[in-house]
C-alpha positions in Angstrom: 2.6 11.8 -2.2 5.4 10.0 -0.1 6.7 13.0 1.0 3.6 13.9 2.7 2.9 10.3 3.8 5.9 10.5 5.6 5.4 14.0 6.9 2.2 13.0 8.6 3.4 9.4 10.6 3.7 10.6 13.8 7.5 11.4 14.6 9.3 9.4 17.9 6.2 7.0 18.0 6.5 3.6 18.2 6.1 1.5 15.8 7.6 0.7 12.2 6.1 1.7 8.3 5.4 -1.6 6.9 5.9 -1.1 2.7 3.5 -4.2 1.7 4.3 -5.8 -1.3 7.6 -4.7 -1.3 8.7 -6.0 -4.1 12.8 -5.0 -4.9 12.9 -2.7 -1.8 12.9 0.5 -4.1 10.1 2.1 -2.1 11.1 0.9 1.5 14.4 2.2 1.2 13.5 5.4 -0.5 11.0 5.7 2.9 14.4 5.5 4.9 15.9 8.2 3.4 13.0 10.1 4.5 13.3 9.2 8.2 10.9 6.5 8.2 12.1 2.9 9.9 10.1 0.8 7.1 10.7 -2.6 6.5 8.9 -4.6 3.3 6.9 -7.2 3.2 6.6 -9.4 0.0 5.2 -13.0 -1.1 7.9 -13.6 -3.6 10.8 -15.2 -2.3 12.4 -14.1 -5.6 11.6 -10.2 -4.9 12.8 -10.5 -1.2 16.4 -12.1 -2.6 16.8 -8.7 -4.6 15.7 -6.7 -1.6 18.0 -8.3 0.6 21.0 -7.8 -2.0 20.4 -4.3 -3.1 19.6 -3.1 0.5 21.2 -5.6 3.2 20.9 -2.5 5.9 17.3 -2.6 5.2 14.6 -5.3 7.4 12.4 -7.8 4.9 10.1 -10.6 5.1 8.3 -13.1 3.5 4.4 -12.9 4.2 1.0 -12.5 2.4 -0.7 -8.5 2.8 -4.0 -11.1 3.5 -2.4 -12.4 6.7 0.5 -10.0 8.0 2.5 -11.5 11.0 2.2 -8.0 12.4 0.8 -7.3 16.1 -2.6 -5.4 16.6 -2.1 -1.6 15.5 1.7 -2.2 16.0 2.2 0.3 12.8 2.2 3.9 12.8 2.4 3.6 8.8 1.7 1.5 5.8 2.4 1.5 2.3 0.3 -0.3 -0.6 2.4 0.8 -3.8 0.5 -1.1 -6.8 0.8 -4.1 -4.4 -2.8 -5.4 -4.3 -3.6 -4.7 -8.5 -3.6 -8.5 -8.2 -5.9 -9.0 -5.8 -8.9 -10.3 -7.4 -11.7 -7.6 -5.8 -13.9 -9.8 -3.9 -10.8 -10.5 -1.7 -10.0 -6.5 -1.3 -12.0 -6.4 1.9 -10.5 -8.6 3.8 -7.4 -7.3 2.6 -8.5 -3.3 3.7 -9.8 -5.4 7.6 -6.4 -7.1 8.1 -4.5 -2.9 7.0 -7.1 -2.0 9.8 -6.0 -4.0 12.1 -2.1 -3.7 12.1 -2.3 0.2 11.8 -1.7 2.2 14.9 -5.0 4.5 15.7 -2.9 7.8 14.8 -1.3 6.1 11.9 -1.6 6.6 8.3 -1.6 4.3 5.0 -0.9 5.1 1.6 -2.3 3.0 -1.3 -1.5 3.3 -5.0 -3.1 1.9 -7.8 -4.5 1.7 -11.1 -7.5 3.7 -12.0 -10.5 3.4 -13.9 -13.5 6.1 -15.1 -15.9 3.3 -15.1 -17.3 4.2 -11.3 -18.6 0.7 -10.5 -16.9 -1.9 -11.6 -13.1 -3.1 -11.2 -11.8 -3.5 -14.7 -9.5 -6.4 -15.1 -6.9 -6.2 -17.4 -3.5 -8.4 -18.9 -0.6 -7.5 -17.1 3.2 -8.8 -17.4 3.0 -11.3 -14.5 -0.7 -11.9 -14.3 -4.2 -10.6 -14.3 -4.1 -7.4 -12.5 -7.1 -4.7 -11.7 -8.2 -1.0 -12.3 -10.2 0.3 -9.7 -12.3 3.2 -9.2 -11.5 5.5 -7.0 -14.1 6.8 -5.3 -15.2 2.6 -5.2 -11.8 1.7 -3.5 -12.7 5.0 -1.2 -15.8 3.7 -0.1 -14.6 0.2 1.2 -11.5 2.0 2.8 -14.4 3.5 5.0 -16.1 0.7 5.8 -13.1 -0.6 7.0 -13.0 2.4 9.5 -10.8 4.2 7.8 -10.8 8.0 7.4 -9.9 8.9 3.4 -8.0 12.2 3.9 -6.6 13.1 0.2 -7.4 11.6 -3.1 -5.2 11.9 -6.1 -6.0 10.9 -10.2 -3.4 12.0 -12.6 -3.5 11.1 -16.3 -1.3 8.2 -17.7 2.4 9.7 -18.1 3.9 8.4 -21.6 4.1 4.7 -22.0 2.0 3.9 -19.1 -1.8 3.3 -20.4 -4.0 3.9 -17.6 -4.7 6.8 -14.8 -2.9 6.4 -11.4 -4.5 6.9 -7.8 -3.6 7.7 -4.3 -5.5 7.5 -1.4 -3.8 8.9 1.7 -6.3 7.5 5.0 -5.8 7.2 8.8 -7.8 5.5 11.2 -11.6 6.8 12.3 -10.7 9.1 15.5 
């Protein structure tokens, strides 16, 4: 799914990939090697000071994926990997509004996150750093358009060993 993420952000355009919750830089490097000028954005001081360390070439900075010091559709990408199972749901809106806004009109975002069967309700569940959520796909889909975003592909695949619950994708653009 990155590959093609990366495939599809519009090449010699302006503006950077923004990998939101960023955590240890993994991903926004990885993005480099792929072309891609991304740069992470975390809310854990702690996270950024490994990011920094592991990849000192690389841009990060501290900020909430609720309120990104970003200019008006200043990206031409944007990365959600696992980053909002946190979230509690009745903030996800907002959260999909402010993505919205900071994404160029010919750029795409590519979010990542736990899945659930149940097809209308967010499933909480315990997590290693705190209560974390299981969303539905098609659920997550629908307020993705209603933020004005066009869902493009849609990906489920089964728990690999040692994870215990389905993983999606949702590759979107902007409404043209």
């Amino acid at each position: 799914m990155l590959s093609l993420f990366a495939e599809l952000l519009p090449a010699g355009s302006s503006g950077g990939v923004a990998d939101i919750g960023c955590g240890e830089g993994r991903l926004t490097a990885y993005l480099n090697t792929l072309g891609l000028p991304a740069f992470g954005i975390d809310l854990s001081p702690a996270m950024l000071a490994i990011a920094r360390q592991q990849y000192p070439e690389l841009s990060f900075a501290e900020g909430s994926m609720e309120q990104l010091a970003l200019e008006d559709a200043s990206l031409r990408g944007l990365l959600a990997w696992y980053s909002f199972i946190h979230l509690p749901p009745e903030r996800m809106p907002d959260v999909l509004a402010e993505f919205y806004r900071v994404l160029d009109v010919k750029g795409h975002a590519l979010l990542a996150f736990f899945a659930t069967d149940a097809p209308d309700t967010v499933e909480a569940f315990d997590h290693k750093v705190t209560r974390a959520y299981r969303w539905p796909p098609e659920r997550l889909a629908a307020l993705l358009r209603d933020a004005g975003f066009t869902v493009h592909t849609r990906m489920i695949r089964e728990p690999d060993p040692g994870e215990r619950f389905q993983q999606a994708y949702l590759l979107v653009s902007k409404l043209r």
